[in-house]
C-alpha positions, 0 to 999 in steps of 0.5 A: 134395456139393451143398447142397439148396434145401428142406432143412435146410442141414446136409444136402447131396447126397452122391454117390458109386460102388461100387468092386466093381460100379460101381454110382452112387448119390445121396442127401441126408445130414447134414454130421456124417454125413458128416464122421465117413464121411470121417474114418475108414479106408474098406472096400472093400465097406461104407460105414456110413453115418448108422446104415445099412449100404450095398453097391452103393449101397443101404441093406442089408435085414434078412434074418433073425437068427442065434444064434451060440454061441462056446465057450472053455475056463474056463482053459488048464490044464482039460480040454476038458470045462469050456468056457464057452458064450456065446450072440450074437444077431445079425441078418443083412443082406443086399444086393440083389447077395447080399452079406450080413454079420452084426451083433451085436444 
């Protein structure tokens, strides 16, 4: 990290290389940003970082949404006929590499 002259001085420069691609990358960032990255357990692949989702380094695109249907019997003791149905709206984001995951909208 390395403050930056002509910005707030709670934003540094954080750098930083992807594990999988090897890929460095740099970019100002918020103190509490990155205190709350450091301060939890680390993915391999993703890093959340200030509300954005990044692969290889660059901040992941929206690609599309989905509607997911998940299906769950009322109980364990009905027939299979009486399931509950519940619908997810999630949005998929993608990386430059092809990555991609969903999220819950």
């Amino acid at each position: 990290m390395t403050d930056l002259p002509d910005h707030p001085a709670d934003v540094v420069l954080a750098s930083y290389t992807c594990r999988r691609c090897r890929r460095f990358s740099e970019h100002p960032a918020r103190v509490a940003d990155l205190s709350i990255v450091l301060g939890r357990e680390q993915t391999d692949d993703v890093l959340i970082f200030g509300g954005h989702y990044m692969h290889c380094g660059q901040p992941m695109e929206k690609a599309g949404s989905e509607l997911r249907r998940l299906t769950a019997p009322l109980s364990t003791e009905d027939a299979a006929e009486d399931a509950l149905d519940v619908y997810l709206s999630t949005r998929v984001i993608r990386c430059v590499c092809g990555f991609q995951m969903e999220l819950p909208e």
